[in-house]
N, C-alpha and C positions, 0 to 999 in steps of 0.2 A: 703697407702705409695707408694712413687715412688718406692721404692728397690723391691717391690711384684711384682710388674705390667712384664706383658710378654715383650717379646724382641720389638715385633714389637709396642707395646702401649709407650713404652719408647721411641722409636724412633717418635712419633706420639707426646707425652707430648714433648720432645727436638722443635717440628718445632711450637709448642702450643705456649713454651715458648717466642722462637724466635720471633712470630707474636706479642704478647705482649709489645714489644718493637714499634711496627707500621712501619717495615723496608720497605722502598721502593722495595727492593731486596733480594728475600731469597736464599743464597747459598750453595747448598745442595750436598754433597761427599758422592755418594752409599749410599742412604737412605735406599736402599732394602739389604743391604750387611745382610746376615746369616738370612733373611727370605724365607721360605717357600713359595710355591706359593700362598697359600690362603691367607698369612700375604702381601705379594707384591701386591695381588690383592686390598686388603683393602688399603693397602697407596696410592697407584696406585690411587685409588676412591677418598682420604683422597687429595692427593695434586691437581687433576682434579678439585678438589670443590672448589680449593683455584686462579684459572684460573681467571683471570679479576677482583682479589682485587691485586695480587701482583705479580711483575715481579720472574720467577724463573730462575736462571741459574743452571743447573744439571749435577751433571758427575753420570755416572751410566753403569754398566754390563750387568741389567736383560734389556735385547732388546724391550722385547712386553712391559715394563712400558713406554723403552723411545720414543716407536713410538708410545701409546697411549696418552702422554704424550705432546710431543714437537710442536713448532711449525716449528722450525727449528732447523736442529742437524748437528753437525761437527763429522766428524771421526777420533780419533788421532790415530797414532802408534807410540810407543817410542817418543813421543814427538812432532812426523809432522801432521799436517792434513792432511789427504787424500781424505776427499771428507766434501762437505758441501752445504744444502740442504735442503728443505722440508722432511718430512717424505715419501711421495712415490718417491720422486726422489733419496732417499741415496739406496731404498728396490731395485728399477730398477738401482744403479752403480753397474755395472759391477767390478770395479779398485776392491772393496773391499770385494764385497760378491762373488765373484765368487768361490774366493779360499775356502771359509767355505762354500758354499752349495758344491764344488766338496768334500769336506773332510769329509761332513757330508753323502753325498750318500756312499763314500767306506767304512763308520762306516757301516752305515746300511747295504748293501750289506756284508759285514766280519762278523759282528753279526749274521746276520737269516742263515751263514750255520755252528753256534756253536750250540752243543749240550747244551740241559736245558737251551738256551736263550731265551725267549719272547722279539722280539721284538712287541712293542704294536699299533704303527698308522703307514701304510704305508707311506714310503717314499715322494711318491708325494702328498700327501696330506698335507703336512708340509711345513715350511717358507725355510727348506733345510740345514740348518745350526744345528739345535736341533735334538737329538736322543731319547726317550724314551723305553726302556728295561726293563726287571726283570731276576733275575737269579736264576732258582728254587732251591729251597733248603736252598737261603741263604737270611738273613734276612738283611735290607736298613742298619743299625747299624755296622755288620760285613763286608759289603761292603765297606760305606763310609770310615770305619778308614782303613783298606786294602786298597784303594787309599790316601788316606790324609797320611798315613806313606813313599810313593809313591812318594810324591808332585803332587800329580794329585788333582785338586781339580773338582767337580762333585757335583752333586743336587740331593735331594731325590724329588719326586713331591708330597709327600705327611706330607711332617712335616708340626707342625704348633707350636703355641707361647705358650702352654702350656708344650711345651717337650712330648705329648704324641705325638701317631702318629694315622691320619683318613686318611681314602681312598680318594685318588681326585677326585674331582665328577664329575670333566672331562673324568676319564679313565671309573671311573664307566660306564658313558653315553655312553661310547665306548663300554661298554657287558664286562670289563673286573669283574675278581670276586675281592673280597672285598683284600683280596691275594695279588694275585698280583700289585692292583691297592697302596695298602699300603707299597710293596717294592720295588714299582719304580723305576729305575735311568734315570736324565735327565743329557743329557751330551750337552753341547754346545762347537761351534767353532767360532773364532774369527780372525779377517783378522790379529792378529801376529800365528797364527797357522799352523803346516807345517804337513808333510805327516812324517815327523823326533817326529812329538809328537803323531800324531794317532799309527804309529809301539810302541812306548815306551806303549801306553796306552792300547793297544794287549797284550805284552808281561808281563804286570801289570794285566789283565784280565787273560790271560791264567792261572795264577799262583794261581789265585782264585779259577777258576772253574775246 
């Protein structure tokens, strides 16, 4: 039965369905919305496969789907374009990343001098935009709803489409323990993002920890 099947399989039978029809054009609205990284990476693979049978137009949030994904990508805000592009030529403008790889280094820099924060992969090592963290003591469940009461919305890196929870076997491979890799938090910034939402998202953390 379709009503069984996990979130991200549902989303996967929905583009099944679609193709069924033989559309020229699949148009797809955050096909990753409310999956986990391991379910994103599966669609991610799932619509890759569907490359050179049918044209895709894509709106999407999760970034590494849409640059593994695209052949060319537009950037809106509120409604403008701002940049539009190949996939390494949106990752090199300046106009739009600049602002979230600067907002993601003062996360990261503000994080690693909190007490009981793990931050988990050095800064430069990353696309500059995405933060990965754990907060000892408190488990990915008590966090997320303590933001999402907030209106902060934020990523576990370790849910998946059963509702239980596994360790990303990315943080794994990084030496983290089974632990903290299962209470991850992934926080991303996006070119409507200001240095007015990283202090709120502080002062939302403070109150946690």
């Amino acid at each position: 039965r379709a009503g069984a099947l996990a979130h991200g399989e549902q989303r996967q039978l929905e583009i099944a369905m679609a193709l069924a029809t033989r559309p020229k054009m699949l148009l797809l609205d955050e096909p990753m919305a409310g999956m986990g990284p391991e379910e994103s990476a599966r669609m991610t693979a799932y619509l890759a496969s569907l490359k050179g049978r049918v044209t895709m137009l894509l709106i999407e949030h999760d970034m590494d789907a849409v640059f593994s994904l695209a052949d060319r990508i537009s950037v809106l805000v509120y409604g403008r374009i701002i940049a539009t592009g190949t996939p390494p030529e949106i990752r090199a403008n300046p106009e739009w990343f600049a602002q979230a790889r600067a907002l993601g280094s003062e996360l990261y820099t503000r994080l690693s001098r909190l007490p009981r924060v793990c931050v988990h992969v050095e800064h430069a090592l990353t696309l500059g935009h995405v933060v990965n963290f754990s907060i000892q003591g408190k488990g990915i469940t008590e966090v997320l709803l303590h933001f999402d009461l907030a209106k902060i919305a934020i990523s576990s890196g370790s849910a998946c489409a059963s509702g239980t929870q596994r360790p990303s076997h990315v943080l794994l491979a990084l030496g983290l323990s089974e632990e903290l890799a299962t209470n991850s938090i992934r926080v991303s910034f996006g070119v409507g993002n200001s240095a007015d939402d990283l202090n709120y998202f502080f002062h939302v953390l403070e109150q946690l920890i």
